[in-house]
MARLOBA-739074 format. One record per residue (C-alpha): residue in one letter; x, y, z. Coordinates in steps of 0.001 Angstrom, whole numbers, padded with zeros to 6 digits. Layout:
r resn=A | X=X | Y=Y | Z=Z
...
***
This chain:
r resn=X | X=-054185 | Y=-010822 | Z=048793
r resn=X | X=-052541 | Y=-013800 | Z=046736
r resn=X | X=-048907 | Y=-014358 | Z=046592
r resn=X | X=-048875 | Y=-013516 | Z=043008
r resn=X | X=-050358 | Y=-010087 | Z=043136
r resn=X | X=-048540 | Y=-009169 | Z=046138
r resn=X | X=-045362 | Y=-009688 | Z=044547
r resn=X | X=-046690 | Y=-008096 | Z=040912
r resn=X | X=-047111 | Y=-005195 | Z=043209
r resn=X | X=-044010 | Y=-005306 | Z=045033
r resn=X | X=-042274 | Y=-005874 | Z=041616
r resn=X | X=-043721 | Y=-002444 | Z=040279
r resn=X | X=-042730 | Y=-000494 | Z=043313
r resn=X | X=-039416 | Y=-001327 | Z=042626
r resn=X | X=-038926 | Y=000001 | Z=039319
r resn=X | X=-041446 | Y=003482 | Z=039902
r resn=X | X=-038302 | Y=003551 | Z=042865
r resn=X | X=-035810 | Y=003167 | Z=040202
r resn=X | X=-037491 | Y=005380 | Z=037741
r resn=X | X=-038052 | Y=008001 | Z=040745
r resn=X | X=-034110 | Y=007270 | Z=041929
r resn=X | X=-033084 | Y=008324 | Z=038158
r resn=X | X=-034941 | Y=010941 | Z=037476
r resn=X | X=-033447 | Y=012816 | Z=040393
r resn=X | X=-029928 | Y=012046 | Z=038628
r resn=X | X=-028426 | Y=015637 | Z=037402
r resn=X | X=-029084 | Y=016129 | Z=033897
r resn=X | X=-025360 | Y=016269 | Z=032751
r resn=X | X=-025033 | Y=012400 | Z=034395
r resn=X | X=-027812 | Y=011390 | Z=031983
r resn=X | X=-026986 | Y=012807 | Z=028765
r resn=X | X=-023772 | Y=010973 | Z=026970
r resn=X | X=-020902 | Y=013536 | Z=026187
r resn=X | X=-019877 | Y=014916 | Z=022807
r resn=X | X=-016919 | Y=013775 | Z=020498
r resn=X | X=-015993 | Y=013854 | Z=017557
r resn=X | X=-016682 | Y=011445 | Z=015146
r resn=X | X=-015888 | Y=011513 | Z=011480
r resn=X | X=-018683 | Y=011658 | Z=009637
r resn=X | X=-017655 | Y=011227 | Z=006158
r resn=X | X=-014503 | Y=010850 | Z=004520
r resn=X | X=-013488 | Y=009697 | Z=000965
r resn=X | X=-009941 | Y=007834 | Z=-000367
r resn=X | X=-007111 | Y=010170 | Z=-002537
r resn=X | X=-005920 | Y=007778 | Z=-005209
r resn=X | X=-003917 | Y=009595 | Z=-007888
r resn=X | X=-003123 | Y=013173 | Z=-009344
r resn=X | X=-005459 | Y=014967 | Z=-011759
r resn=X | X=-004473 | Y=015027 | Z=-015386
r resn=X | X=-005287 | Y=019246 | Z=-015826
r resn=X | X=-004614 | Y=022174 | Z=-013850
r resn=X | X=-006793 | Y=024592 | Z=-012643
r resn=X | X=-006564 | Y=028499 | Z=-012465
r resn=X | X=-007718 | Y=031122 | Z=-009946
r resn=X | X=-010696 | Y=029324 | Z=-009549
r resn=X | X=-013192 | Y=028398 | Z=-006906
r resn=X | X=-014689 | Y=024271 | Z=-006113
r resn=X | X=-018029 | Y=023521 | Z=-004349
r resn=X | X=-017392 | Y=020127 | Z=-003136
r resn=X | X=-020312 | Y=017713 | Z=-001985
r resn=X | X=-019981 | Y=015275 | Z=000920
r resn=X | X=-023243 | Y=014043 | Z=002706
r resn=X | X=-022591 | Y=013491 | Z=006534
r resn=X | X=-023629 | Y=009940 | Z=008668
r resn=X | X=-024417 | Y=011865 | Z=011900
r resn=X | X=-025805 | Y=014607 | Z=013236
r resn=X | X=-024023 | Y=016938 | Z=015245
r resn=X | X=-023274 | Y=021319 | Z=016887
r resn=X | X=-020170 | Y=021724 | Z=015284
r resn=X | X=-017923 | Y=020222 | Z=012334
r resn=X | X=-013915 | Y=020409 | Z=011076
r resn=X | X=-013180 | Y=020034 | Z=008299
r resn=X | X=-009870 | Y=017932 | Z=006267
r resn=X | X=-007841 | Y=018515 | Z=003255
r resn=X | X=-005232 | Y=016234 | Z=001944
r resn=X | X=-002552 | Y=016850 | Z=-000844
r resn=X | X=-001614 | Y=013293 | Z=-000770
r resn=X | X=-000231 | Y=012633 | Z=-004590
r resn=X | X=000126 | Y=016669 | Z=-005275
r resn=X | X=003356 | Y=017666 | Z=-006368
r resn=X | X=003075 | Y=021040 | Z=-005540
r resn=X | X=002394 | Y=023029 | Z=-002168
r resn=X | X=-001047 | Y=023533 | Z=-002780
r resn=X | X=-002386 | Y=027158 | Z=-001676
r resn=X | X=-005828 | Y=027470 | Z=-000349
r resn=X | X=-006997 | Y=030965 | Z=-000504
r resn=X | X=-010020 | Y=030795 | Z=001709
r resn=X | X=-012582 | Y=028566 | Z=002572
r resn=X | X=-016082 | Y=027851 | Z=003460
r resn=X | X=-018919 | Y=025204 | Z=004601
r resn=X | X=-022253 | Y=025724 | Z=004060
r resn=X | X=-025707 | Y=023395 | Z=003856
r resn=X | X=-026744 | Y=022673 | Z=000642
r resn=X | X=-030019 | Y=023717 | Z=-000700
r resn=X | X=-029674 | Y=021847 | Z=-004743
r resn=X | X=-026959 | Y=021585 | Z=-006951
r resn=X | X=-024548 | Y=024104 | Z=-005745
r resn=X | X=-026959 | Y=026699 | Z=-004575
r resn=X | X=-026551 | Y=026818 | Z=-000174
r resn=X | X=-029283 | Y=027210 | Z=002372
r resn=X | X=-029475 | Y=031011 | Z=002945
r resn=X | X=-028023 | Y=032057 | Z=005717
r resn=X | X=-025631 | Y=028863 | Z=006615
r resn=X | X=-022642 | Y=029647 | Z=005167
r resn=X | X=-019734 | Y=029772 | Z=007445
r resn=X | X=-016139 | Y=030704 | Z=006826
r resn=X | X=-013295 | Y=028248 | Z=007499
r resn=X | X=-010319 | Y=029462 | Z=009812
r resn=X | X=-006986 | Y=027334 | Z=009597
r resn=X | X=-005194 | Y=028255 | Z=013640
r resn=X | X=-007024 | Y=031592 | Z=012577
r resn=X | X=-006313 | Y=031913 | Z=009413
r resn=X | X=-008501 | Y=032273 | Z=006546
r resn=X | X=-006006 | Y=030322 | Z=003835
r resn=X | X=-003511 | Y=027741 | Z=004151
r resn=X | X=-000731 | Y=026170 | Z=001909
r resn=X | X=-000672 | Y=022177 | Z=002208
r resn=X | X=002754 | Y=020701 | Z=001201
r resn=X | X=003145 | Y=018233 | Z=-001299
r resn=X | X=001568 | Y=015056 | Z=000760
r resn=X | X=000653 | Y=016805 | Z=003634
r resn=X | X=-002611 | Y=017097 | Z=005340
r resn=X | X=-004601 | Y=020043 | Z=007203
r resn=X | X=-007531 | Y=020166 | Z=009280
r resn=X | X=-009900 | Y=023659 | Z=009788
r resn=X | X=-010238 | Y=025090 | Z=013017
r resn=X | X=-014174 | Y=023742 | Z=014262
r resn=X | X=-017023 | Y=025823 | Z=013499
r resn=X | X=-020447 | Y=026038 | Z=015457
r resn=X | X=-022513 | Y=024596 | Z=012714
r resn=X | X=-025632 | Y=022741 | Z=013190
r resn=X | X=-025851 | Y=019361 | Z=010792
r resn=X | X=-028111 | Y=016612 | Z=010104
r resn=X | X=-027634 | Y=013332 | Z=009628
r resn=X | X=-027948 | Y=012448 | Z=005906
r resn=X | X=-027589 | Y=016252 | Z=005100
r resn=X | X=-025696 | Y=017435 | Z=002359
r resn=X | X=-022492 | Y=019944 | Z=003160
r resn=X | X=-021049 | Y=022191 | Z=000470
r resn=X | X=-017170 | Y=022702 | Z=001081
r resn=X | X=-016176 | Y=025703 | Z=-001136
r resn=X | X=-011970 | Y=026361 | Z=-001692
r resn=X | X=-010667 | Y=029333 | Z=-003745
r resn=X | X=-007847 | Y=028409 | Z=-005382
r resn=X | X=-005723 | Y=031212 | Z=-006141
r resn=X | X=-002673 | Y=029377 | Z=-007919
r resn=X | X=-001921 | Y=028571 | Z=-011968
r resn=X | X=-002250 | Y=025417 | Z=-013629
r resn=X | X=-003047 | Y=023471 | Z=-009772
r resn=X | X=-004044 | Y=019923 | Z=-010521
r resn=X | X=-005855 | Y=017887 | Z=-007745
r resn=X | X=-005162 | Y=015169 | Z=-005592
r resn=X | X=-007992 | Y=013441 | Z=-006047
r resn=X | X=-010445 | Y=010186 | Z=-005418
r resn=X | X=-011891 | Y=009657 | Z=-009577
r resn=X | X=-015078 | Y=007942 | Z=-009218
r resn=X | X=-016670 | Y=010033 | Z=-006054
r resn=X | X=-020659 | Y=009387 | Z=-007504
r resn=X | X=-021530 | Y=012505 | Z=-006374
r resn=X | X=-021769 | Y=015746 | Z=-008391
r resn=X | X=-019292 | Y=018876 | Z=-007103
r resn=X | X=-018659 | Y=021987 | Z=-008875
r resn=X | X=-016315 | Y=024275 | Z=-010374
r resn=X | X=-016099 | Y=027814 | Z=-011532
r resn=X | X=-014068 | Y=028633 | Z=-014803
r resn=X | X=-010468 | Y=029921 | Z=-014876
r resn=X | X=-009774 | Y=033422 | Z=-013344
r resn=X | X=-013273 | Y=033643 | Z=-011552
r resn=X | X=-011858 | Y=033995 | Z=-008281
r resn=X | X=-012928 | Y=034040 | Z=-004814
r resn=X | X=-016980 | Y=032831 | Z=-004840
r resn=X | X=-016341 | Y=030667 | Z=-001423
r resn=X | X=-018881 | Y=033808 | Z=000098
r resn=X | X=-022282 | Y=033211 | Z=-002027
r resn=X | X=-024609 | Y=031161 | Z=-001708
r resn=X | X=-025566 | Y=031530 | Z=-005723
r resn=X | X=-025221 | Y=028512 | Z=-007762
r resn=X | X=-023778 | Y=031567 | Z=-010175
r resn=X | X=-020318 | Y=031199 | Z=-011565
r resn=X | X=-020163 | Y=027329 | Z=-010580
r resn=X | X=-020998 | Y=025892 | Z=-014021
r resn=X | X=-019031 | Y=023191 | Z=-014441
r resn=X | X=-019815 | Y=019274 | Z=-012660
r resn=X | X=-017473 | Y=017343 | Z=-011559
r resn=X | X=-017746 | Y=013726 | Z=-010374
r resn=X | X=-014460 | Y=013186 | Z=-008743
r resn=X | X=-013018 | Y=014686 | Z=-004930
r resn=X | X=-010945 | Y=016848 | Z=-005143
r resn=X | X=-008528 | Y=017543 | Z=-001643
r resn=X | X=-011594 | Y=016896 | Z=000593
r resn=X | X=-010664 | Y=013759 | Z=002711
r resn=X | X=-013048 | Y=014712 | Z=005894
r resn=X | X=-015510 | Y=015873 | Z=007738
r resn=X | X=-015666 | Y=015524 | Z=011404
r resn=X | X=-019052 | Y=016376 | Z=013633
r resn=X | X=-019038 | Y=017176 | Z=017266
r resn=X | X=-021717 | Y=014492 | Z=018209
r resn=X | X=-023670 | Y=012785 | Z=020948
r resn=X | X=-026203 | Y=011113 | Z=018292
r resn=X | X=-023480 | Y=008180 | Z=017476
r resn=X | X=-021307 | Y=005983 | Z=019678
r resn=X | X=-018124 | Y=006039 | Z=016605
r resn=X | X=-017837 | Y=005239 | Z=013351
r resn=X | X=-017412 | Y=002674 | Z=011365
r resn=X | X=-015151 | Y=002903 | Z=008140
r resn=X | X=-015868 | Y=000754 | Z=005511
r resn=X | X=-012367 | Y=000092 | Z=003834
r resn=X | X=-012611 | Y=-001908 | Z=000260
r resn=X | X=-012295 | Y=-001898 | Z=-003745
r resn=X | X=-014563 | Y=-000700 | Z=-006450
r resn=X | X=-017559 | Y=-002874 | Z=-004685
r resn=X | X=-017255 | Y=-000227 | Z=-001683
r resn=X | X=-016301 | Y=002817 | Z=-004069
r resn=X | X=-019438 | Y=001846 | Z=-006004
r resn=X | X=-018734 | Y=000893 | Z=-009317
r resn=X | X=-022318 | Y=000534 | Z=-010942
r resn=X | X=-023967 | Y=002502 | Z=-008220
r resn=X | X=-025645 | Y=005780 | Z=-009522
r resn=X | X=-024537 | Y=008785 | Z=-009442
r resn=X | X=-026216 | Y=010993 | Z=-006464
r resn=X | X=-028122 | Y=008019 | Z=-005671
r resn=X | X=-026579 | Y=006977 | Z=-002242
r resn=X | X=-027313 | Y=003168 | Z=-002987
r resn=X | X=-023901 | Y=001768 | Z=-002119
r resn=X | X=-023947 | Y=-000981 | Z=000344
r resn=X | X=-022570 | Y=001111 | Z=002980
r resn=X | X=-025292 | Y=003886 | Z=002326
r resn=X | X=-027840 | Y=001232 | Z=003106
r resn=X | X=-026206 | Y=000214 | Z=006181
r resn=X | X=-026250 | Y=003983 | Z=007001
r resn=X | X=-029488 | Y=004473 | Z=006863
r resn=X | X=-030671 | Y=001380 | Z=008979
r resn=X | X=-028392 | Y=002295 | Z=011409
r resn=X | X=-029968 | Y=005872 | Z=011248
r resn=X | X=-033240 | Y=004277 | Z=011668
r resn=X | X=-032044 | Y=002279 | Z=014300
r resn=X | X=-033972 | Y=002929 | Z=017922
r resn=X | X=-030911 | Y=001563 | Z=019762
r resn=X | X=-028066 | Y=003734 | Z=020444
r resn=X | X=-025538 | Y=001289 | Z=021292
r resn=X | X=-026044 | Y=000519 | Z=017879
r resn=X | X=-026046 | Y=003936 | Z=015878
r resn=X | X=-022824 | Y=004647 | Z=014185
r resn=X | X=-021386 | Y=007122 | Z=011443
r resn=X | X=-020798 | Y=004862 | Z=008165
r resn=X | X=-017315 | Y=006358 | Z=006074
r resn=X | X=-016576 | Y=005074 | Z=002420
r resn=X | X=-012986 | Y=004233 | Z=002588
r resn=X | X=-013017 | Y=002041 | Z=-000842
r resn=X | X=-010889 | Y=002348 | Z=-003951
r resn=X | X=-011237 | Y=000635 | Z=-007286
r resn=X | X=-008956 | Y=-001710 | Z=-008294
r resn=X | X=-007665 | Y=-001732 | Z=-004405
r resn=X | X=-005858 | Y=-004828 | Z=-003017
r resn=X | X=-005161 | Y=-006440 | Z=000452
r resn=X | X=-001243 | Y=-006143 | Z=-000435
r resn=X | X=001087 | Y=-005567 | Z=-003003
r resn=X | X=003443 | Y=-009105 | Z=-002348
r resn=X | X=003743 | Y=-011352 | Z=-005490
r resn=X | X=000824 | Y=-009530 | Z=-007955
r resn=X | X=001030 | Y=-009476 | Z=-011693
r resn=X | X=000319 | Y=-007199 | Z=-012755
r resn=X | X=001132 | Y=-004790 | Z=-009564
r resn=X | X=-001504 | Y=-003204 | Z=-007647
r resn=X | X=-002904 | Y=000599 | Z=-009179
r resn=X | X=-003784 | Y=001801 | Z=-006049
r resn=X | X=-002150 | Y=002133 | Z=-002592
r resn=X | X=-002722 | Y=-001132 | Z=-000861
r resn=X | X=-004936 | Y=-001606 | Z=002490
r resn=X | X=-001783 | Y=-002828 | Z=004649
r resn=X | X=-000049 | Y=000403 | Z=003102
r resn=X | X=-002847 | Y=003207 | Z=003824
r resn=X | X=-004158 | Y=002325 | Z=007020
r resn=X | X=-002958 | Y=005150 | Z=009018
r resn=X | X=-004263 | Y=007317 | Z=006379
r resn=X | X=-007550 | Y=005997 | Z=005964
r resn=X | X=-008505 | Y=004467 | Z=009097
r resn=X | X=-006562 | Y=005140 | Z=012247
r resn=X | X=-006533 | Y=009093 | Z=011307
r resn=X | X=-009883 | Y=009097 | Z=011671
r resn=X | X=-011961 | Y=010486 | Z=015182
r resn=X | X=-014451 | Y=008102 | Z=016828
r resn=X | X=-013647 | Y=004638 | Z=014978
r resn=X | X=-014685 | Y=001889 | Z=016498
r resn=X | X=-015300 | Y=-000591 | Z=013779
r resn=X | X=-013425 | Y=-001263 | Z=010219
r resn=X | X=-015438 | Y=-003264 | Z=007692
r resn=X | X=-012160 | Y=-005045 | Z=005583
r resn=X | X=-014251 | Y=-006069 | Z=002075
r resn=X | X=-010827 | Y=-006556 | Z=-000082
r resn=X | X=-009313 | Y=-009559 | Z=-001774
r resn=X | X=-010678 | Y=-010209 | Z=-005467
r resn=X | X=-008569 | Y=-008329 | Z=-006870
r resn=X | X=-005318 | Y=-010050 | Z=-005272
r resn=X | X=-006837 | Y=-013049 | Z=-006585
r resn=X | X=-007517 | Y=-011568 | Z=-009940
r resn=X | X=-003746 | Y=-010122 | Z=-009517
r resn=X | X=-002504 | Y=-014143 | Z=-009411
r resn=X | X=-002287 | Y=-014050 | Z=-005458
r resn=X | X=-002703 | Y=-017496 | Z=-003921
r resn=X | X=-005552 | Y=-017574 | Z=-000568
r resn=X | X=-001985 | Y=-017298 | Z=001808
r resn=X | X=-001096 | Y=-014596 | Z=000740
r resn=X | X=-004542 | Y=-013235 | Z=001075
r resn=X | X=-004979 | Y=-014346 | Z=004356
r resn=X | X=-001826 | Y=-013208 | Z=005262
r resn=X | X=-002744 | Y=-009583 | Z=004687
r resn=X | X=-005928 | Y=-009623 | Z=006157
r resn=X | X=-004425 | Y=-010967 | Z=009237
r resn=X | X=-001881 | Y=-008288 | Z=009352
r resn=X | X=-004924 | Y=-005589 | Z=008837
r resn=X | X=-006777 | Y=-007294 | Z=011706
r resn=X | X=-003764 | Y=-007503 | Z=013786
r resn=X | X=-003019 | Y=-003653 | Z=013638
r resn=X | X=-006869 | Y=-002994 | Z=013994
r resn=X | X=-006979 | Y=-004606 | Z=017447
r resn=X | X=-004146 | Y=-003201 | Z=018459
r resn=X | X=-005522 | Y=000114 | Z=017967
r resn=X | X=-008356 | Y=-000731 | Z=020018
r resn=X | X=-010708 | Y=-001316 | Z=017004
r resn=X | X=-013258 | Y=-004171 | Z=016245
r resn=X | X=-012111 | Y=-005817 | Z=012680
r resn=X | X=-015361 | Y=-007252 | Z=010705
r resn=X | X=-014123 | Y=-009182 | Z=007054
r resn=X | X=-016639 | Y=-009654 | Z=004426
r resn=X | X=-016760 | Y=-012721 | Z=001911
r resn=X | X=-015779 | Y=-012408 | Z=-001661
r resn=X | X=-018587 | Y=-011957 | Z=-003502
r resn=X | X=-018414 | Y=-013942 | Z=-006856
r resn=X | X=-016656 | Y=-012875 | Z=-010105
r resn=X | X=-017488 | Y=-014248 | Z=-013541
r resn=X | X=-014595 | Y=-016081 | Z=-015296
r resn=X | X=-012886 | Y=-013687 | Z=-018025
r resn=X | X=-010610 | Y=-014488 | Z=-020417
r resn=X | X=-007062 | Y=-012127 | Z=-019901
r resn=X | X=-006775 | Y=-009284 | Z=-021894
r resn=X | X=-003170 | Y=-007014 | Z=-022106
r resn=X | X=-004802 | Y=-004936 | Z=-019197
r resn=X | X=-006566 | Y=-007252 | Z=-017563
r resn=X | X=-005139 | Y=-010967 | Z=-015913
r resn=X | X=-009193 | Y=-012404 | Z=-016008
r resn=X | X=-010815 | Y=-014663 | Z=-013902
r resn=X | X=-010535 | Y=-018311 | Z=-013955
r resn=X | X=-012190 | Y=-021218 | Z=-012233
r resn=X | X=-008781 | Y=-021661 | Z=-010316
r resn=X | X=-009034 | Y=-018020 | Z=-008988
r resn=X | X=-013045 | Y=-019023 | Z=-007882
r resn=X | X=-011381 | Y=-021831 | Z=-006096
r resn=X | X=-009118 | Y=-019746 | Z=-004199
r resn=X | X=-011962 | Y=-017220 | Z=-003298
r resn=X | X=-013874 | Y=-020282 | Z=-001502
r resn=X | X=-010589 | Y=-021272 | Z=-000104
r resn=X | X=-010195 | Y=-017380 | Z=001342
r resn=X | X=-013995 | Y=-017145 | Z=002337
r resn=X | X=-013982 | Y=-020685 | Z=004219
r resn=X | X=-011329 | Y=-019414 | Z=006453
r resn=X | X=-013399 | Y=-016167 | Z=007009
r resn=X | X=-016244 | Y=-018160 | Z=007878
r resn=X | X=-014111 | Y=-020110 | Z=010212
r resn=X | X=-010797 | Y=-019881 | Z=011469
r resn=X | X=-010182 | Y=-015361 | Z=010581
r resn=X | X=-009935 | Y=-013674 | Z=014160
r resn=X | X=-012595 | Y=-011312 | Z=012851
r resn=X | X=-014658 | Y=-009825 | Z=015177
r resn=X | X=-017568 | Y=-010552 | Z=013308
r resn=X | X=-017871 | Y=-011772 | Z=009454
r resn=X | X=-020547 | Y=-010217 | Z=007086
r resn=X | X=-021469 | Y=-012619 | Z=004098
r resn=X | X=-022302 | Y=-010784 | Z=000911
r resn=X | X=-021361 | Y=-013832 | Z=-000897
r resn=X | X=-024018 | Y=-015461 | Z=000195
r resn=X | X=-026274 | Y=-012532 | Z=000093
r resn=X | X=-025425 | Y=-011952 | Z=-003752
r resn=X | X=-024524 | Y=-015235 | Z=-005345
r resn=X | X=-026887 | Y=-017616 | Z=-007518
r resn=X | X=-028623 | Y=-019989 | Z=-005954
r resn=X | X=-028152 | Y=-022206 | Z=-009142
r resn=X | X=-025037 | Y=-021452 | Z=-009230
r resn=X | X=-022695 | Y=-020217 | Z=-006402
r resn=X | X=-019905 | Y=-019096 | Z=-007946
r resn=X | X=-021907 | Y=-016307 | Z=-010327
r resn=X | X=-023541 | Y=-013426 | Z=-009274
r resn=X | X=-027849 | Y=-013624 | Z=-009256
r resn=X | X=-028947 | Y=-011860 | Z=-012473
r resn=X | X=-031004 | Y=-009668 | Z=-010961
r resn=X | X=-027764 | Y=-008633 | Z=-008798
r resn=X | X=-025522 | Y=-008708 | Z=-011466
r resn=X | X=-024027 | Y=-005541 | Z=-013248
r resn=X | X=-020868 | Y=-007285 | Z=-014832
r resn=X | X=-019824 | Y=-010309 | Z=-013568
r resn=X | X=-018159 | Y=-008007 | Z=-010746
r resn=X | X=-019801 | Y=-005398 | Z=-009452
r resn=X | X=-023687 | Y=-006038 | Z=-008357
r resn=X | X=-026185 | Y=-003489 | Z=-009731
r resn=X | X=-027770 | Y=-000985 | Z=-007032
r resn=X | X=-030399 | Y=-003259 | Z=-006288
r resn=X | X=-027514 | Y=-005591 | Z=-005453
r resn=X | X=-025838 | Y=-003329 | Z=-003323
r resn=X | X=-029460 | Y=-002953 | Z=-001592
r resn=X | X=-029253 | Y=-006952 | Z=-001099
r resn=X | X=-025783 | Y=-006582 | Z=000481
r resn=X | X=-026145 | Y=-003599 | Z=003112
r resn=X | X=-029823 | Y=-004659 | Z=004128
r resn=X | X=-028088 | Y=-008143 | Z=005248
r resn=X | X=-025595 | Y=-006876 | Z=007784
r resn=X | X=-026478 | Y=-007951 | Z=011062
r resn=X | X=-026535 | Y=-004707 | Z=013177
r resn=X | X=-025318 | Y=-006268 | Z=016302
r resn=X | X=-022073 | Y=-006650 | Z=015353
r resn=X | X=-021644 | Y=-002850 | Z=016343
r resn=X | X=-023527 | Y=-002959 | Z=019287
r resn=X | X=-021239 | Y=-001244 | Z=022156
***
């Protein structure tokens, strides 16, 4: 027998012995264990305008892993009032607010079927044994009992919810669409949903402006950046790989609030980290995608830098991997009295900021949707066919954007 097929052969004895040796491993030593991993979460960013009566809200939120069991979260963040939730429910949605027959589920707060959240306080529902799908749509259904209750809420969710008139009452039990006329496009209270998982190592939050939020994206469509990402990393054969993908973006949203004119509209990233990040089950990764709108705000790169270095910093120390993203180009825009515009100075300091991403940032990994959007005639404008106005990209520019994230940057 030659050398070379004797050791072939010896070769493929050893790994039938390994295959043999871990097959005869108990099957709990084999299978990973279950956590919980937030699956889908959206950012409060102001107070409705009207108040709502005795009515009941079917809320939409499509979850980024699969999972036995799910909890459920409910902010008041910017509500003024203790905010009385009457009962609750989560079911599977069927279409529009009609539920899969047979899936709805009460929700129990430390048994209870109600709960009254205090003016900027925060609640989480006892779990519930509920089988869920990646990708699958849930249907979160709160009776609110009280008069004239107005909503903490995120405005520009892209996703239809609904909502039942005045004095309708409890309809958290059916599964009808019946009652639940009214659409709604913003989030109201609903700031989570946790599943009980072994199909995803963590999550991943991806914590920006209006380019995260979606501003141009369509609504129900899923074709955010982030929803792409989701979906490769749902299609994705390795599991060190496979996370949960959470929209933690905000329009208008800066890195920090020192030295803008005008000020910031939104809570700042350094300021609503805790909230929207480290409160979170099963992060691993934060994708920071902020910064144009400090520079549109008359920040200089410093003071950009400085707050993404401050983000990173407290990511790390939390045990989290911090990824930045390059500023994708904005078109120059004269000022206007509610609007500061864009000017080749501010394109100058977006380079500046993106050439220390590129080098110098302690990132843990950098994705480039600057280079993945811009025009290759011209780099500092959006390509036309990614361009929805001069700075947001359209959804096939969002498609452009999530399908060039390289995957390995989450790899365990």
């Amino acid at each position: 027998m030659s050398q070379r097929l004797n050791s072939r052969i010896l070769a493929i004895a050893a790994a039938v012995a390994a295959l043999l040796a871990h097959g005869m491993e108990p099957v709990d030593a084999q299978a990973p264990a279950a956590q919980w991993v937030t699956a889908w979460t959206t950012s409060q960013q102001g107070l409705g305008e009207e108040g709502v009566t005795d009515v009941t809200v079917r809320l939409i939120a499509r979850v980024t892993a699969s999972g036995e069991s799910v909890r459920i979260r409910f902010d008041n963040t910017y509500g003024t009032e203790p905010l009385q939730i009457g009962s609750a429910s989560v079911a599977q949605r069927m279409r529009g607010a009609a539920l899969v027959p047979g899936t709805n589920q009460p929700l129990r707060f430390d048994g209870e079927p109600g709960v009254t959240i205090p003016p900027g306080g925060s609640v989480q529902s006892d779990p519930v044994q509920f089988a869920v799908l990646s990708r699958q749509d849930l249907a979160i259904s709160l009776h609110l009992p009280g008069e004239n209750v107005r909503p903490s809420l995120h405005r520009g969710a892209l996703v239809t919810s609904y909502l039942s008139a005045d004095g309708a009452g409890d309809l958290t039990s059916s599964e009808s669409r019946e009652g639940l006329d009214e659409r709604i496009t913003s989030m109201w209270w609903l700031k989570g949903v946790d599943v009980l998982t072994t199909s995803v190592g963590g999550a991943i939050v991806a914590f920006g402006d209006s380019i995260t939020d979606g501003s141009c994206g369509t609504v129900d469509g899923y074709d955010r950046w982030e929803d792409w990402l989701a979906v490769r990393l749902d299609m994705s054969g390795d599991a060190a790989r496979r996370r949960a993908v959470v929209n933690e973006g905000i329009g208008g949203n800066t890195v920090t609030r020192e030295g803008l004119q005008p000020a910031p509209n939104s809570t700042p990233g350094v300021e609503r980290l805790e909230r929207d990040v480290f409160s979170h089950a099963g992060v691993t990764d934060v994708v920071l995608f902020m910064g144009t709108n400090d520079i549109r705000r008359e920040a200089t790169a410093r003071s950009v830098i400085s707050g993404m270095e401050t983000i990173i910093e407290q990511g790390h120390a939390r045990g989290l991997r911090v990824h930045g993203v390059t500023i994708i180009p904005r078109h120059n825009r004269a000022p206007t009295p509610n609007n500061s515009g864009w000017t080749p100075a501010k394109t100058r300091i977006r380079n500046e900021v993106n050439a220390w991403m590129r080098g110098d940032a302690p990132f843990d990994g950098v994705l480039d949707f600057d280079q993945a959007v811009r025009d290759g005639a011209d780099l500092d404008r959006i390509a036309p066919a990614f361009d929805c106005d001069g700075i947001h990209p359209t959804p096939r520019g969002y498609y452009e954007m999530g399908w060039s994230v390289p995957l390995e940057l989450f790899a365990r």
